[in-house]
N, C-alpha and C positions, 0 to 999 in steps of 0.2 A: 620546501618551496611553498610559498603563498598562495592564493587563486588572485588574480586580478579583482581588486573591489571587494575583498571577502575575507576576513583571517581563518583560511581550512588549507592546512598542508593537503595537497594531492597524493603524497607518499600513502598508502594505506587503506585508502579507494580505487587506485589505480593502477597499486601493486602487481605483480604475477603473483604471490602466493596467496594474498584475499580472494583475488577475481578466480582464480583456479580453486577454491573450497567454494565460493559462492556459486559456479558454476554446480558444486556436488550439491546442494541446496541450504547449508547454512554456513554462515562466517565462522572463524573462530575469532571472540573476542580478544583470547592473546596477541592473534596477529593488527588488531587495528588500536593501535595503541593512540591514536587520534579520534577515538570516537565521539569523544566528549568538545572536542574543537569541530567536530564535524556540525554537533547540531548548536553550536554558541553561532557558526557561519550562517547555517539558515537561520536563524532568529533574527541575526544581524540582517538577510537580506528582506526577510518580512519585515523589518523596522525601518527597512528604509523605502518599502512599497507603499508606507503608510497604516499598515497594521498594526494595532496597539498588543505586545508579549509581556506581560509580565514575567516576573524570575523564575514564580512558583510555576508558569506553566512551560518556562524553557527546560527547569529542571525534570518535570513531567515526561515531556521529550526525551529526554537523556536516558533518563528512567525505561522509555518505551522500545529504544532502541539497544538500550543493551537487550532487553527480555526476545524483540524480533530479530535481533541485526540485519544488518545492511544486503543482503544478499540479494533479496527481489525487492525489486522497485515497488510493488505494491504493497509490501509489509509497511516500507520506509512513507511514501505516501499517507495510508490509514491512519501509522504509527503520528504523524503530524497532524494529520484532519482531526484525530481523537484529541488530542491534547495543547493544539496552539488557538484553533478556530472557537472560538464562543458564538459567533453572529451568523446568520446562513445569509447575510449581504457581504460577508468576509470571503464566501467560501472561491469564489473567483478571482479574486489577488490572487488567494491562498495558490491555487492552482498552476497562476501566471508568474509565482513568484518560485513555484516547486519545480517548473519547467527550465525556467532561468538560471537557478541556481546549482540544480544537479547535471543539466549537460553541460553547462558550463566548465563544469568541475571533472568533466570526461568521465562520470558514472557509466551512463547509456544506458541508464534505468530506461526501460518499456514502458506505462503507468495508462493502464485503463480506468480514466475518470468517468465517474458516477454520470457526470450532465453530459460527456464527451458529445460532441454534434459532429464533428468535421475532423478529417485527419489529413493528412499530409505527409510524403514520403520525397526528403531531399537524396540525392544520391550522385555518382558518378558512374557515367557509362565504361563497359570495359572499349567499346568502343571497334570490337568486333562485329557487332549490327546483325547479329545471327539472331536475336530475338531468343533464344531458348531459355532465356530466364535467368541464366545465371550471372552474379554480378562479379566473379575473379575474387581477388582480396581487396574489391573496393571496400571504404569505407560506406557507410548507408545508417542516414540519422533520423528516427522513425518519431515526428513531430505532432504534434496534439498538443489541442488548446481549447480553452474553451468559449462559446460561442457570445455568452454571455460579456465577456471582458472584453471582446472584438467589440462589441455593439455597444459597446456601454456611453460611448461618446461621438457615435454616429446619430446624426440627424435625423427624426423620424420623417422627415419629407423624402428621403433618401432610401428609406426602408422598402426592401423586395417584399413578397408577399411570405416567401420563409423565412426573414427575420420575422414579419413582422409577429409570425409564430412564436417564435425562439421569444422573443421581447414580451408575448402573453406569458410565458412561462415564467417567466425575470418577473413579471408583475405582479402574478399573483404568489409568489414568497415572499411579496414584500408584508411588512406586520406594519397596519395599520391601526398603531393604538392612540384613537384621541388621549387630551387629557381627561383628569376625573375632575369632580366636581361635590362639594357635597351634599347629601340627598337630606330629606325632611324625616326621612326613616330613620330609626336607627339600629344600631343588631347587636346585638348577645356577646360578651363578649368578656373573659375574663380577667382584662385589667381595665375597665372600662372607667370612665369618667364620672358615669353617675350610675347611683344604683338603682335597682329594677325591681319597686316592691312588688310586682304581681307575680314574675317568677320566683321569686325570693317567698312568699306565703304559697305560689304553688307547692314548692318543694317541701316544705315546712307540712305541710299537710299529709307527706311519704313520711316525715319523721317524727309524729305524733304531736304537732305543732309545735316542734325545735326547730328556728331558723339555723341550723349547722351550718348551711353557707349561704351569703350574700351574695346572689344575681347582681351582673353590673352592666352595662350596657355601654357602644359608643356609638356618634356620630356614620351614619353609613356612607357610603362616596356612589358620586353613579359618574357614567363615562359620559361625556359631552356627545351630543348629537355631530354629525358632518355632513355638513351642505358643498355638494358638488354643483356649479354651475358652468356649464361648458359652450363656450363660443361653437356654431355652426355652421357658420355665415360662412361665403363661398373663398375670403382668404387665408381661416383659418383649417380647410378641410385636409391641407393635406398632414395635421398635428390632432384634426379631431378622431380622424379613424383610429389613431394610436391611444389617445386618450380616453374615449368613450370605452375604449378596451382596459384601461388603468380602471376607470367608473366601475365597470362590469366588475373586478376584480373585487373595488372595495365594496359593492356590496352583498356578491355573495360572501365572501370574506368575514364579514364580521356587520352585525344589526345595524341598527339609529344609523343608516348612511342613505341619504336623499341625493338624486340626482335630476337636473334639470336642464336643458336645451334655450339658450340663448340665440334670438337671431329677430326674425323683425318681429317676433312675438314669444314667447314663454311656454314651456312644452314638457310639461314631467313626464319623467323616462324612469322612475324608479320601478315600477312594476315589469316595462318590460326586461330591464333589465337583472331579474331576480332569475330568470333561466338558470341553471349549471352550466350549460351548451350553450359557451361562449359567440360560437356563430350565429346559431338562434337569435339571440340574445340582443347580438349589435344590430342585427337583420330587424327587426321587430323595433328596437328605438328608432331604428334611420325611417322605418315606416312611417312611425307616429309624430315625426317632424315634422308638420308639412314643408314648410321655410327650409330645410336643409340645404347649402351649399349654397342659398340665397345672399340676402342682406344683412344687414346686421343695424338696430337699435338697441343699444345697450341699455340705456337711460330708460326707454321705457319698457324693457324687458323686466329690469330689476325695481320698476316700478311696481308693475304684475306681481312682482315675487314678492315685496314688500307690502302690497295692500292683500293677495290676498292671501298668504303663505308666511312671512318672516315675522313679521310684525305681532302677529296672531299668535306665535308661539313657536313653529319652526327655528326661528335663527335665535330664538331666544338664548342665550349661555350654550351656542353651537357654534363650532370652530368653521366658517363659510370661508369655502374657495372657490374664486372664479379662475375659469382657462380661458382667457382671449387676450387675443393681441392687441386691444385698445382701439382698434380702429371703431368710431361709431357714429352713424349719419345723422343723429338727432343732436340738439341742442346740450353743447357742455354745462350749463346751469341747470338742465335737467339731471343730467349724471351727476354734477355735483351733491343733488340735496337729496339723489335718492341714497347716494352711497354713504352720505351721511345719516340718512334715515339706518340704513342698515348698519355700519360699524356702532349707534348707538345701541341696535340689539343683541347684536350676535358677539362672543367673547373676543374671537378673533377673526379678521378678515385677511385671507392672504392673494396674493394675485399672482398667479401664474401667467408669463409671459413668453411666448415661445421668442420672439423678437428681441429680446432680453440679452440674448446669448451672442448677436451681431455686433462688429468691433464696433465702435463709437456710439452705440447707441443710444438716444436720449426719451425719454420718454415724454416729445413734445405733441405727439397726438393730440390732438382737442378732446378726445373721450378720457384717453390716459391722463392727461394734465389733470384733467378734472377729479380722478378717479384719486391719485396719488395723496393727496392728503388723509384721505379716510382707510388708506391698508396701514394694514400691521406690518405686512412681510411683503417682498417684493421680489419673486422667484424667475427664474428660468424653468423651461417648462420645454426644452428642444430634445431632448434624448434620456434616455435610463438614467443617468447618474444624478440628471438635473430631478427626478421623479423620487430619488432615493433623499435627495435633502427634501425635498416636498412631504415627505412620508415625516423624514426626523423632524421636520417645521410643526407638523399635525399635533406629533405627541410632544414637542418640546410646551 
């Protein structure tokens, strides 16, 4: 017999003579003579979550479950985490699609995930109301998910104060790798482009002045700088506390990352945000704001950043993102020609919009209009998912 939606017989998972050895603690693989349809079904239901399997790593799978079998949920689990997941931005499908597929299939695998936050316990009452705990021969289906995949397309203006925890943690896994760039340096390197006659006579000098091998050098790469610049202004506050939190991430996370406070004046936030102690951290920027939750001029904020910051060499071959919602009270021929000043320095300019993500939404703002010619990329910027193509936009 089939599983609805999945080609995995149920005979041999849900047998009495499997579930009766796997109760003693391991399968016999004689008896599950489906096992290799068992993990082609999960592969099948990660490919239709949108996770990319290759063959070598279904076979991997296959591989890992004959050596653990099927007995405890958490062999079977690891036994996938090891060998389907390459990405730690995967590992939450992975989980939401491990959930789905196995109770589905009437395992009643248990599975104590790694990020688990929250559980949940469906069941039927016997209906005797004696309280003593016991459930009869109900069934009782012991659920767990993870917190991460819940939030992932929840609105950060919607966010409690423990998501908005759960969502630091989501943020700082995330890998923020600009692109590279290539540098005036170059390094050592031996299939190199061109050769290096000084180490090339250095070494010559150990071999009695026999050049026996030719030093060669290439081109070095350096990573582009990343300019964060984040609306503060009083209609974007309730997407900046979420994001000032993305800020903090990227840069204790990884160097060359600039962050700045847009609102009726210009306000670097890099330094206080280099804390570890994420509350510290956002506590200390919201200080240094004074304008916070104010007004907002865009035009002549990224003025400031352009005469005396981008221009000078900041945005110079630096990948600059602004977070605001377009709204901006100064003049759009102002914003136009600073935004233009700036997409001619910096490599890429991308704009994050939280407003973005609203049905019919047009980007006729008088700030945004203005703005729109001079971005590269034109992002949403309302919840985790929209933060993770933000990430992939960085280093594409």
């Amino acid at each position: 017999m089939a599983s609805d939606g999945y080609p995995l017989p149920i005979s041999g998972i849900d047998g009495d003579a499997p579930v009766a050895q796997a109760k003693e603690g391991r399968v016999d693989l004689a008896a599950m003579p489906d096992l290799e349809r068992l993990a082609t079904g999960f592969v099948h239901c990660l490919r239709s979550g949108g996770l990319t399997v290759p063959v070598s790593m279904s076979l991997r799978f296959t591989q890992a479950l004959m050596a653990v079998g099927v007995g405890n949920g958490d062999d079977v689990y690891w036994a996938g985490r090891a060998t389907l997941v390459s990405r730690p931005e995967d590992i939450a499908m992975y989980d939401a699609m491990f959930l789905a597929f196995f109770h589905r299939n009437g395992t009643g695998f248990k599975v104590r995930f790694e990020d688990e936050a929250e559980s949940a316990s469906l069941g039927t009452d016997d209906g005797d109301g004696d309280g003593d705990g016991e459930s009869g021969d109900d069934d009782i289906l012991a659920l767990r998910y993870s917190a991460a995949e819940t939030l992932g397309e929840k609105d950060f203006a919607e966010f409690t104060k423990s998501e908005m925890y759960e969502a630091q943690k989501v943020m700082n896994k995330m890998r923020l790798e600009p692109s590279v760039r290539d540098s005036r340096r170059r390094v050592p390197t031996s299939g190199g482009d061109r050769n290096d006659l000084r180490r090339t006579v250095r070494a010559a000098m150990r071999t009695g002045g026999e050049p026996l091998q030719i030093s060669r050098t290439r081109t070095g790469v350096r990573t582009r700088r990343l300019v964060l610049l984040l609306d503060v202004s009083g209609s974007m506050e309730p997407y900046a506390r979420v994001l000032i939190r993305f800020a903090h991430a990227a840069v204790v996370g990884r160097g060359k990352v600039e962050v700045f406070g847009l609102g009726t004046r210009l306000t670097r936030m890099t330094r206080q945000l280099g804390s570890h102690d994420v509350d510290e951290a956002v506590q200390s920027a919201a200080e240094a704001v004074v304008d916070w939750s104010g007004g907002t001029r865009l035009g002549d904020a990224i003025a400031t950043f352009n005469d005396e910051w981008g221009v000078r060499g900041m945005a110079r071959g630096a990948i600059v993102v602004i977070l605001s919602d377009g709204w901006d009270r100064g003049e759009p021929e102002k914003m136009a020609s600073e935004m233009e000043r700036l997409h001619r320095a910096a490599h890429k300019v991308v704009w994050v919009n939280p407003l973005k993500a609203s049905p019919g939404y047009e980007p006729i703002a008088r700030g945004m209009a203005a703005a729109m010619p001079h971005i590269d990329t034109f992002l949403e910027g309302h919840c985790l998912d929209s933060l993770t193509a933000l990430s992939d936009a960085i280093g594409a």
